[in-house]
MOPAC internal coordinates of N, CA, C and O (Angstrom, degrees):
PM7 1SCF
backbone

  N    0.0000 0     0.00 0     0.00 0    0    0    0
  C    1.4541 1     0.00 0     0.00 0    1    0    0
  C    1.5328 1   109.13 1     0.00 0    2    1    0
  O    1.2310 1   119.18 1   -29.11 1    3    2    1
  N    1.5035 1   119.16 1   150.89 1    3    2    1
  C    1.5234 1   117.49 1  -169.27 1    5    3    2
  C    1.4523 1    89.53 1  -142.74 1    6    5    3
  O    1.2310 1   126.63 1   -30.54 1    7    6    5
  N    1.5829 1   104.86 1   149.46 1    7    6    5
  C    1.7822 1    91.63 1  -177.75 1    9    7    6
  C    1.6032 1   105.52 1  -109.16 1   10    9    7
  O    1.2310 1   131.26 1   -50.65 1   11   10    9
  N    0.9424 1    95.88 1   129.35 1   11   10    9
  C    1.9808 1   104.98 1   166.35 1   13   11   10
  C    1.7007 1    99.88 1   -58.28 1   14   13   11
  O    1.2310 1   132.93 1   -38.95 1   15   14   13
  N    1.9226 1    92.63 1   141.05 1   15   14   13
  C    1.3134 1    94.35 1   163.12 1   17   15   14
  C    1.3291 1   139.15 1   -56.97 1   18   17   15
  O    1.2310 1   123.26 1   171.53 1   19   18   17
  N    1.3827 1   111.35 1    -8.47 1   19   18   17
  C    1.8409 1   114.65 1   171.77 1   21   19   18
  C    2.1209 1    96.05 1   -69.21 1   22   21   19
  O    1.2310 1   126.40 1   153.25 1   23   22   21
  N    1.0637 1   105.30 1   -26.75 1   23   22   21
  C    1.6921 1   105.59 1  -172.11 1   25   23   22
  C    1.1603 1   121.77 1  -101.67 1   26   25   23
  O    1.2310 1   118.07 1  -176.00 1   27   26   25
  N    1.4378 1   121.27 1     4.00 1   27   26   25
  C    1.1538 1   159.50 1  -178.21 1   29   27   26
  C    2.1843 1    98.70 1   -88.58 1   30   29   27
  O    1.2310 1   135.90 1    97.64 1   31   30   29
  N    1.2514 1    86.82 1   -82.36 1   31   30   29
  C    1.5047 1   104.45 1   169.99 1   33   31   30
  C    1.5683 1   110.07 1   -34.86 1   34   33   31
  O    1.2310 1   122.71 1   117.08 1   35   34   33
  N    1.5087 1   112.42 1   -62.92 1   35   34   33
  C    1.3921 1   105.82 1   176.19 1   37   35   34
  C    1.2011 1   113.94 1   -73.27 1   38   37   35
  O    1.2310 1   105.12 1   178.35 1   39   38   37
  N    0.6484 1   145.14 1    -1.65 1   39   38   37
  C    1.8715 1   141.19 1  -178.61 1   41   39   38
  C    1.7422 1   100.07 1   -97.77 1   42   41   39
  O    1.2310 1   111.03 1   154.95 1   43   42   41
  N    1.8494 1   134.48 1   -25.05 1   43   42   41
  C    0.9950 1   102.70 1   174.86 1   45   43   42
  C    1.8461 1    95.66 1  -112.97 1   46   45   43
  O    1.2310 1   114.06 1  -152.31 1   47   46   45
  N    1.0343 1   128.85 1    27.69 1   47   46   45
  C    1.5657 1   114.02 1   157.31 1   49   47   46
  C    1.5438 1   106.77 1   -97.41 1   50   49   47
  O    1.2310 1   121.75 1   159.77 1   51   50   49
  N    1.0925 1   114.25 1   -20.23 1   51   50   49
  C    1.9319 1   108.14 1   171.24 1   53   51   50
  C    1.7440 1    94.88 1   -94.31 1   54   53   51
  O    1.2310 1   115.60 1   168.62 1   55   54   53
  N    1.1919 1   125.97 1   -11.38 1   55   54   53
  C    1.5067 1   112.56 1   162.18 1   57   55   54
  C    2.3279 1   109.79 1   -77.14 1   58   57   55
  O    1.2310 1   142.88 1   176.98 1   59   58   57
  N    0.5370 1    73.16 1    -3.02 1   59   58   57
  C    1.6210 1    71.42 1  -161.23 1   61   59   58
  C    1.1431 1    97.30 1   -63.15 1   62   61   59
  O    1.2310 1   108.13 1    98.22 1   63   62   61
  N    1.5183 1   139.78 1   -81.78 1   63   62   61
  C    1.1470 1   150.28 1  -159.08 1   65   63   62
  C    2.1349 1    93.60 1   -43.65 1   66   65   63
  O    1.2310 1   102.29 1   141.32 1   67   66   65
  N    1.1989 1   150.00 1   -38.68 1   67   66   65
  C    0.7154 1   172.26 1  -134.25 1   69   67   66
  C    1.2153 1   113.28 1   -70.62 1   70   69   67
  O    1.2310 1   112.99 1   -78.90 1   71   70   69
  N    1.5985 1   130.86 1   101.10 1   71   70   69
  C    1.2854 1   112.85 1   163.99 1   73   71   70
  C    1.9185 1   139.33 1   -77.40 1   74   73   71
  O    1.2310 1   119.21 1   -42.13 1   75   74   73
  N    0.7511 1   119.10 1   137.87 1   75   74   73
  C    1.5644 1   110.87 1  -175.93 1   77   75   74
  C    1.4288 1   108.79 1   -52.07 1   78   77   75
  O    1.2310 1   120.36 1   -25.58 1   79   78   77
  N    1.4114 1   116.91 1   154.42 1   79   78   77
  C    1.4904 1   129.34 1   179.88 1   81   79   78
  C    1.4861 1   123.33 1  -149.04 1   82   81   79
  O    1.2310 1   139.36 1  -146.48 1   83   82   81
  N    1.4037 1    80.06 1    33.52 1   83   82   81
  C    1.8125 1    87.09 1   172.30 1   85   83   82
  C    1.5570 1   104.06 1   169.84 1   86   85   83
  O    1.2310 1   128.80 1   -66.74 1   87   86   85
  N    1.8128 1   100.64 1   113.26 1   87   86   85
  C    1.4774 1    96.52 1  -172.95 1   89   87   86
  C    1.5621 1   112.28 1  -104.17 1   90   89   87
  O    1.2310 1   113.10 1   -24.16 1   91   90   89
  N    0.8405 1   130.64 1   155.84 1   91   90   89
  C    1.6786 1   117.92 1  -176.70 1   93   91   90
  C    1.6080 1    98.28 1  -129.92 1   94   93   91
  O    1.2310 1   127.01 1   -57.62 1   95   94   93
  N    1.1331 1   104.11 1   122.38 1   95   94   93
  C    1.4521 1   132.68 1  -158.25 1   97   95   94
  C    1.8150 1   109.15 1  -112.02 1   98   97   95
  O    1.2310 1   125.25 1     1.49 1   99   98   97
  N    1.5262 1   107.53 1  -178.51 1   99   98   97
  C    1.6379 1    95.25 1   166.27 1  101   99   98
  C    1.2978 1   151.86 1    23.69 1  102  101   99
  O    1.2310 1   136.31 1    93.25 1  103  102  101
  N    1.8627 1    86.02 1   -86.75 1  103  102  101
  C    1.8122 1    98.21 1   159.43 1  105  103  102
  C    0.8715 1   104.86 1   -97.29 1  106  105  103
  O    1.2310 1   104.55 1  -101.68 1  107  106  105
  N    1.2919 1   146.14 1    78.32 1  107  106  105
  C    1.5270 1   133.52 1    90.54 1  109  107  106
  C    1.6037 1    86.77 1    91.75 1  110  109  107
  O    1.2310 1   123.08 1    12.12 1  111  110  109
  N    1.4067 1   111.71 1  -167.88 1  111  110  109
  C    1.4321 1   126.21 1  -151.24 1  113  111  110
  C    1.5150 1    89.60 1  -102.11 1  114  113  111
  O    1.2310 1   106.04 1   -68.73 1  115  114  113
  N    1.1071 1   143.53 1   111.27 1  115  114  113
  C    1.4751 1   137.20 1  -167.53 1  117  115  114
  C    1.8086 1   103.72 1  -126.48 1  118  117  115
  O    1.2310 1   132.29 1   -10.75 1  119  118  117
  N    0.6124 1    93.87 1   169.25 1  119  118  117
  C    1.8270 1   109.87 1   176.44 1  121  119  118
  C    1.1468 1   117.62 1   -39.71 1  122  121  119
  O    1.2310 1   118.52 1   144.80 1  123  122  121
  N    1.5630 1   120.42 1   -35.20 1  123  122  121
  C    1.3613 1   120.88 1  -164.60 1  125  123  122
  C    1.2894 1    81.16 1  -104.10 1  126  125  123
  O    1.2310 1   110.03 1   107.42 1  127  126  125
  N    1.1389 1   136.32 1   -72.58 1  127  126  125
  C    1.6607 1   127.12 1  -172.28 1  129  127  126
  C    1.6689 1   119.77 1   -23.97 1  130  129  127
  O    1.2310 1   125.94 1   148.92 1  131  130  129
  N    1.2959 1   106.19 1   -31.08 1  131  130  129
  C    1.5976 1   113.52 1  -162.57 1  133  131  130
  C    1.7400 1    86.03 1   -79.19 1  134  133  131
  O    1.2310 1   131.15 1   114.34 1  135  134  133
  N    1.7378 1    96.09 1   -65.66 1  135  134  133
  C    1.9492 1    94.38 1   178.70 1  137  135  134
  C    1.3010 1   121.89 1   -24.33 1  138  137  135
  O    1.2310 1   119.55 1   124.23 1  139  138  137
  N    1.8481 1   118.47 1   -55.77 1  139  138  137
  C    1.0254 1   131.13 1  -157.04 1  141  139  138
  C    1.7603 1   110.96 1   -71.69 1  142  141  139
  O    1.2310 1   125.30 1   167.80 1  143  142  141
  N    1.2757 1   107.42 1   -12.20 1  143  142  141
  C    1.0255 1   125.05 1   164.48 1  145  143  142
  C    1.4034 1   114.75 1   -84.29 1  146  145  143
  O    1.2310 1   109.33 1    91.65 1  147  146  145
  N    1.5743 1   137.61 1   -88.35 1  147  146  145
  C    1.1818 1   124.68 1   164.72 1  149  147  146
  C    1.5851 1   130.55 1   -19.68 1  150  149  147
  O    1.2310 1   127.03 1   147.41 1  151  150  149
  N    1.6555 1   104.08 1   -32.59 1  151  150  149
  C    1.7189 1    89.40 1   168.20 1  153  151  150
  C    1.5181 1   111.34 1   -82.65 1  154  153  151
  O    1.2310 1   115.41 1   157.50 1  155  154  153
  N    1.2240 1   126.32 1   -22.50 1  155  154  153
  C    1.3791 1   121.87 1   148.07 1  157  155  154
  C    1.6565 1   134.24 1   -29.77 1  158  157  155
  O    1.2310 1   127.00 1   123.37 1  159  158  157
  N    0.9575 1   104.14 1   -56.63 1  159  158  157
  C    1.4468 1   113.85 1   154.16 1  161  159  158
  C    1.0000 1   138.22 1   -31.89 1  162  161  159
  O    1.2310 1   128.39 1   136.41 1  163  162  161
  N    1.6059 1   101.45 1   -43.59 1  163  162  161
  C    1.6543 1   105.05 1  -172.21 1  165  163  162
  C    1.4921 1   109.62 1   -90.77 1  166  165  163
  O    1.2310 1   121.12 1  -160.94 1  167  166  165
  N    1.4027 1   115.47 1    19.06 1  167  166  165
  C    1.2736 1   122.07 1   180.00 1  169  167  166
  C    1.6263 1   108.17 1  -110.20 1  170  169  167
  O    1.2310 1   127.72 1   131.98 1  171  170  169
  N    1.5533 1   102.75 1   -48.02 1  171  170  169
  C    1.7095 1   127.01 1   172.96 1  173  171  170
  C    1.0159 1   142.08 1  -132.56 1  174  173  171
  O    1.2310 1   113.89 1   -23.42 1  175  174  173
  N    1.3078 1   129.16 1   156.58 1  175  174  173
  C    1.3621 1   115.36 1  -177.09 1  177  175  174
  C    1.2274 1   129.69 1   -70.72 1  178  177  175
  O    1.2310 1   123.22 1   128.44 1  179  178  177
  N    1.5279 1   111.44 1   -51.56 1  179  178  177
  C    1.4829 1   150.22 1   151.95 1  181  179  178
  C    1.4830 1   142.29 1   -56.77 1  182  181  179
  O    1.2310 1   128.81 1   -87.95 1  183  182  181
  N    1.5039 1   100.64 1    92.05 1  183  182  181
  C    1.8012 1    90.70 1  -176.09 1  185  183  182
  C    1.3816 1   105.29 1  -139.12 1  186  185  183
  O    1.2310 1   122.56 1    -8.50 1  187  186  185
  N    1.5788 1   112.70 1   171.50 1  187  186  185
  C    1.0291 1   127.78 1   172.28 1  189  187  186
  C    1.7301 1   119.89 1  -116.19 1  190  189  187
  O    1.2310 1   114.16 1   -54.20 1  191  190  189
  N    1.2941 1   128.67 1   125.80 1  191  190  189
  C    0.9901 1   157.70 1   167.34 1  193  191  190
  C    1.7077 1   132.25 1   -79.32 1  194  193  191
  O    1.2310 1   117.07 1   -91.22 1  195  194  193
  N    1.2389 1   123.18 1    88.78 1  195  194  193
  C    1.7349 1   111.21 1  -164.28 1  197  195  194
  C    1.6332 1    92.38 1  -100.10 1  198  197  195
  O    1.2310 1   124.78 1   -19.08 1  199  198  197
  N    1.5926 1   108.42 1   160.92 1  199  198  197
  C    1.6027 1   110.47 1  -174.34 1  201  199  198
  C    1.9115 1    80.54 1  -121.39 1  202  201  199
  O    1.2310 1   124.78 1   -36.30 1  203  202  201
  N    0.8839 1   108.43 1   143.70 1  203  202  201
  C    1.5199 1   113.80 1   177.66 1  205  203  202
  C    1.7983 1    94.72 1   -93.56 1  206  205  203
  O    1.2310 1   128.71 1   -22.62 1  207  206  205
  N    1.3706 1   100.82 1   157.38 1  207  206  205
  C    1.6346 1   128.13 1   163.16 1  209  207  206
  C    1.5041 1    96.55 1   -38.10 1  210  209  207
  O    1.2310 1   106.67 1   100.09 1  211  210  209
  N    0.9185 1   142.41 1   -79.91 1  211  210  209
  C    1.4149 1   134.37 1  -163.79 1  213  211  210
  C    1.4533 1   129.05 1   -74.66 1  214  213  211
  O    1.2310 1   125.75 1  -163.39 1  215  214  213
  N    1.4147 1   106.56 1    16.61 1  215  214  213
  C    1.5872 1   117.43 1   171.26 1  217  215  214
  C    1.3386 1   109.87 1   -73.59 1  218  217  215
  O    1.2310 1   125.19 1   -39.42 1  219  218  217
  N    1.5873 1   107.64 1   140.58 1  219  218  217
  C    1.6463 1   109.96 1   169.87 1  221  219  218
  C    1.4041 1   132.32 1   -65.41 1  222  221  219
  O    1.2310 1   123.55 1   171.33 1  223  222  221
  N    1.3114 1   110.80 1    -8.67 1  223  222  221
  C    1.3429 1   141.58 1   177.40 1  225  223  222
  C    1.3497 1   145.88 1  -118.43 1  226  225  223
  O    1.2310 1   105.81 1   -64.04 1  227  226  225
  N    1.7245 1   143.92 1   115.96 1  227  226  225
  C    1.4565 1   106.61 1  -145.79 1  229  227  226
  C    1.7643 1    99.45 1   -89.27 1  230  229  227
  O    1.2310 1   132.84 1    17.81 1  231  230  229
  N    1.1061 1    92.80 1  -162.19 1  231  230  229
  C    2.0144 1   111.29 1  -159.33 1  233  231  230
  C    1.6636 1    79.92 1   -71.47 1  234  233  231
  O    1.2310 1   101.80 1   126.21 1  235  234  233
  N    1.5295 1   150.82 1   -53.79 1  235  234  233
  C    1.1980 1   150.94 1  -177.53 1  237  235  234
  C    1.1950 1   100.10 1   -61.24 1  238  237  235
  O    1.2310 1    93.82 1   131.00 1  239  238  237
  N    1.2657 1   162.79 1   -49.00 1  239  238  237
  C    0.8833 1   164.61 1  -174.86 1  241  239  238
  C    1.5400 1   105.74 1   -57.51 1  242  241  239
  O    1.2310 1   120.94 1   105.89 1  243  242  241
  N    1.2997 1   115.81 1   -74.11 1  243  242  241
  C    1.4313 1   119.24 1  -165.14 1  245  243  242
  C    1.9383 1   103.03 1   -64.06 1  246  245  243
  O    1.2310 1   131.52 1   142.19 1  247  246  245
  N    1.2391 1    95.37 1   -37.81 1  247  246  245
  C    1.7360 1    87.51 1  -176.28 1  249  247  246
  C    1.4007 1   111.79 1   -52.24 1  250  249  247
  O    1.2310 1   120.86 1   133.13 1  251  250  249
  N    1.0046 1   115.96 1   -46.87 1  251  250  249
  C    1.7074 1   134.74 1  -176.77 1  253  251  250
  C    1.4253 1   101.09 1   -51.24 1  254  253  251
  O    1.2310 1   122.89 1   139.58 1  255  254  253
  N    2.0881 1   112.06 1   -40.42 1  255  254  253
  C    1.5553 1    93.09 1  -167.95 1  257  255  254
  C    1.7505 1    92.89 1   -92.93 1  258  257  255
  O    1.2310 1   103.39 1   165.43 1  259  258  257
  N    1.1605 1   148.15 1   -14.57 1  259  258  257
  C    1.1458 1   137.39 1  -170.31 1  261  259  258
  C    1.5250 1    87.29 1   -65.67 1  262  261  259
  O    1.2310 1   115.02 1    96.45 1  263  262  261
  N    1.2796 1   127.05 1   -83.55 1  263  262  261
  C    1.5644 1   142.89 1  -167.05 1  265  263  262
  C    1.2994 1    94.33 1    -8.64 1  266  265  263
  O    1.2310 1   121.02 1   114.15 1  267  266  265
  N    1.5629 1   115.66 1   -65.85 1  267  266  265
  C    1.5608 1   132.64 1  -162.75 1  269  267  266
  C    1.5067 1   102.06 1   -62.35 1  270  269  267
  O    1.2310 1   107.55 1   131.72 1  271  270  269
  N    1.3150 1   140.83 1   -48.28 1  271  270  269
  C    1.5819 1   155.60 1   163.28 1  273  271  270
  C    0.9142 1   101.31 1   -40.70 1  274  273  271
  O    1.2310 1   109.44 1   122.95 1  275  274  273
  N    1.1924 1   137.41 1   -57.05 1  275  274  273
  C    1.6480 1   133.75 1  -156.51 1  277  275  274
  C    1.2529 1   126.09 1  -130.47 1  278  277  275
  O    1.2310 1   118.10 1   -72.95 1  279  278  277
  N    1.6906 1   121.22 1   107.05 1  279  278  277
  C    1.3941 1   138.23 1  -162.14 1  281  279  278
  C    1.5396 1    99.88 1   -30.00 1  282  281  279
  O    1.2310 1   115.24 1   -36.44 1  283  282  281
  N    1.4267 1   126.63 1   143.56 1  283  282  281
  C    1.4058 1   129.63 1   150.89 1  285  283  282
  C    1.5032 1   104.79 1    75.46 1  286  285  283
  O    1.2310 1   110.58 1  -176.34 1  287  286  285
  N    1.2890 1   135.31 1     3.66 1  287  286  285
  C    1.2687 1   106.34 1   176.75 1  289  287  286
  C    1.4515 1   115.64 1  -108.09 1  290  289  287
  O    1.2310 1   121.20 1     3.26 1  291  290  289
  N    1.4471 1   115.31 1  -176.74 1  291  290  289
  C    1.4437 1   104.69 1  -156.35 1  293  291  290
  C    1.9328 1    92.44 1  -151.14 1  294  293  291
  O    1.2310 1   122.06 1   -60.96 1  295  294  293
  N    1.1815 1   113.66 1   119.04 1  295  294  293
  C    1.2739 1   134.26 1  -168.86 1  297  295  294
  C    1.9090 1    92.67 1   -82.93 1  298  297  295
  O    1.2310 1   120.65 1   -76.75 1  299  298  297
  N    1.2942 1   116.37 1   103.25 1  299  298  297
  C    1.2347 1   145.51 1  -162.15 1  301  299  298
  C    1.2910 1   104.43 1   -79.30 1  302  301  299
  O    1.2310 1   122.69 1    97.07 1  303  302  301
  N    1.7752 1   112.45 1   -82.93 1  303  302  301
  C    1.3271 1   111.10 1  -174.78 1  305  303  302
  C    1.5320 1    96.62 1  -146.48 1  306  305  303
  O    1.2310 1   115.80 1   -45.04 1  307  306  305
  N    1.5743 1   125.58 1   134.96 1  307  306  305
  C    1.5228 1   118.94 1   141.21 1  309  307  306
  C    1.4128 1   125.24 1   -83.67 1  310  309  307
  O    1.2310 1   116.28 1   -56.17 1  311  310  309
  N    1.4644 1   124.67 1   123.83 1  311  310  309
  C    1.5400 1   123.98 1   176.16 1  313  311  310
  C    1.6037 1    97.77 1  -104.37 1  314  313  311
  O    1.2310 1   113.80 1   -78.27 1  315  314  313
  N    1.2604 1   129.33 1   101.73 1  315  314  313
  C    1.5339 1   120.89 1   147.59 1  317  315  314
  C    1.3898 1    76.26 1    86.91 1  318  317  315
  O    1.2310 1   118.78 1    49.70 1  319  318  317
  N    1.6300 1   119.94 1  -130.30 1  319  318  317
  C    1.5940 1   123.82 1  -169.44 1  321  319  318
  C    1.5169 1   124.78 1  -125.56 1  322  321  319
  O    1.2310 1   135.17 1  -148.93 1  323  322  321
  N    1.8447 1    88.26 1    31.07 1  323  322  321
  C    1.1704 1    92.97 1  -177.94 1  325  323  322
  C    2.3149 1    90.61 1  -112.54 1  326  325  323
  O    1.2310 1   121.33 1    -7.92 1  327  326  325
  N    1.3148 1   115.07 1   172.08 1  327  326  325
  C    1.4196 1   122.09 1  -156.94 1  329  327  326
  C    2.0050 1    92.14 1  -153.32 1  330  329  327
  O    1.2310 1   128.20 1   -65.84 1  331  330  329
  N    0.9910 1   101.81 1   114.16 1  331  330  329
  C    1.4701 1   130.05 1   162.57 1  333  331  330
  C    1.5230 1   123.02 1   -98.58 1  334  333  331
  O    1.2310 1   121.04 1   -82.05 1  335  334  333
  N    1.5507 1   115.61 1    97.95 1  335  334  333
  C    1.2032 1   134.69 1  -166.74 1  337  335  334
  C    1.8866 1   102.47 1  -115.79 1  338  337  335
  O    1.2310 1   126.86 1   -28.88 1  339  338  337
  N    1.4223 1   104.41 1   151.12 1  339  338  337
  C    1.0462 1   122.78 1  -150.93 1  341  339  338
  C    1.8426 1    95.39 1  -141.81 1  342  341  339
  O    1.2310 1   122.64 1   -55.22 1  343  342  341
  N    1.4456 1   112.56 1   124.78 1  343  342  341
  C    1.7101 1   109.99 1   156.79 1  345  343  342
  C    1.3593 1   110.02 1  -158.14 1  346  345  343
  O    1.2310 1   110.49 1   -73.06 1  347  346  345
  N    1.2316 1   135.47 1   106.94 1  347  346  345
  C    1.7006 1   147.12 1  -152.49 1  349  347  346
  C    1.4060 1    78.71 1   -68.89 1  350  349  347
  O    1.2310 1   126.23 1   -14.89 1  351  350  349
  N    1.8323 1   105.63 1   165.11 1  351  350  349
  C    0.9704 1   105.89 1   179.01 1  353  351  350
  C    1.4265 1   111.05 1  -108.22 1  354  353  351
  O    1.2310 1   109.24 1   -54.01 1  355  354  353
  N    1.8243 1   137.77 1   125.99 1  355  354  353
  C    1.1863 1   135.25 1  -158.41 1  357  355  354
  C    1.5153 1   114.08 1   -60.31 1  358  357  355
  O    1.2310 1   118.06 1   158.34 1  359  358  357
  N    1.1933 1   121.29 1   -21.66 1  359  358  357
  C    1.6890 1   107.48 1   176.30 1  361  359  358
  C    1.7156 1   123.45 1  -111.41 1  362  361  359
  O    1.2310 1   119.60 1   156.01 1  363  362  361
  N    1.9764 1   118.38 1   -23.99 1  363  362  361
  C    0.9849 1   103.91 1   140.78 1  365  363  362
  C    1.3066 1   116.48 1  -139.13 1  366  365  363
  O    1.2310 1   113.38 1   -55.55 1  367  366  365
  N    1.2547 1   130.12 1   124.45 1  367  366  365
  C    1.6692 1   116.06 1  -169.76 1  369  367  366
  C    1.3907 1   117.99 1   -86.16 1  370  369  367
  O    1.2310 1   118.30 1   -41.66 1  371  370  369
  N    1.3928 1   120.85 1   138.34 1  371  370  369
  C    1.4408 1   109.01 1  -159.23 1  373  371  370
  C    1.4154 1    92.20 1  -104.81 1  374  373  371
  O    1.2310 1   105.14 1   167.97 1  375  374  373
  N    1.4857 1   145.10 1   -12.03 1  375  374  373
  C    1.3222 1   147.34 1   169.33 1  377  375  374
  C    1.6723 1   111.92 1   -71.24 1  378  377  375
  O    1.2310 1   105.93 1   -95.32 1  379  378  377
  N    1.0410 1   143.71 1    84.68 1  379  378  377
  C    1.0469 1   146.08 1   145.20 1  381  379  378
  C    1.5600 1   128.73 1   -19.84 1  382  381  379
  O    1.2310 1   113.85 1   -91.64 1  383  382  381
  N    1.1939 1   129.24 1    88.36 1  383  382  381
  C    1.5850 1   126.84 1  -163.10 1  385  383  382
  C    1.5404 1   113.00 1   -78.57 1  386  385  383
  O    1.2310 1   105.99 1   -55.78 1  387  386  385
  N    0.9576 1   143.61 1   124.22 1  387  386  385
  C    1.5928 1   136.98 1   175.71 1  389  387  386
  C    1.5968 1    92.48 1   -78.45 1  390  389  387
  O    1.2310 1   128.74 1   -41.64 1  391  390  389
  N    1.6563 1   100.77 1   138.36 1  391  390  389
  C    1.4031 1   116.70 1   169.64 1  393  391  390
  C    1.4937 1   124.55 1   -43.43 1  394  393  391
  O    1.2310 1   117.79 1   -52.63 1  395  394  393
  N    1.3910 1   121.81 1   127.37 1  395  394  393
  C    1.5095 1   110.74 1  -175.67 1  397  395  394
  C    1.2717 1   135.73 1   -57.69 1  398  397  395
  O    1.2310 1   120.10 1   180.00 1  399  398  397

């Protein structure tokens, strides 16, 4: 599944209000960072991700590799160094998508 920009749009105005919950710092996007994310998931659909100044990698960068790491999700929007990620949830999704 790929999201049209009409689903795009909705995925970062219900991201906005949103605080980040997982910053990836130093080392870079590592194993546990990716987990700490996927167990995120299993709570929501919707999160936000900040890469701090001293990451080896930029905020586009890492979204792209989480997406790729973790079944079903979909790298939404990067603003600056913060990363808006997106993965419906497979049995009931509480995000409602408007048709593309």
């Amino acid at each position: 599944m790929t999201l049209s920009p009409k689903q795009r749009a909705h995925l970062r105005s219900l991201a906005h209000h949103l605080k980040p919950i997982l910053h990836v710092g130093k080392e870079g996007l590592s194993d546990s960072a990716v987990a700490a994310v996927e167990l995120a998931f299993n709570t929501r659909e919707l999160l936000k991700v900040k890469v701090t100044d001293g990451a080896p990698l930029t905020a586009r960068e890492a979204g792209d590799q989480i997406a790729e790491r973790i079944d079903g999700v979909h790298h939404v929007q990067t603003i600056g160094r913060t990363i808006v990620l997106f993965r419906p949830d497979p049995g009931s999704p509480e995000i409602q998508l408007p048709r593309g």
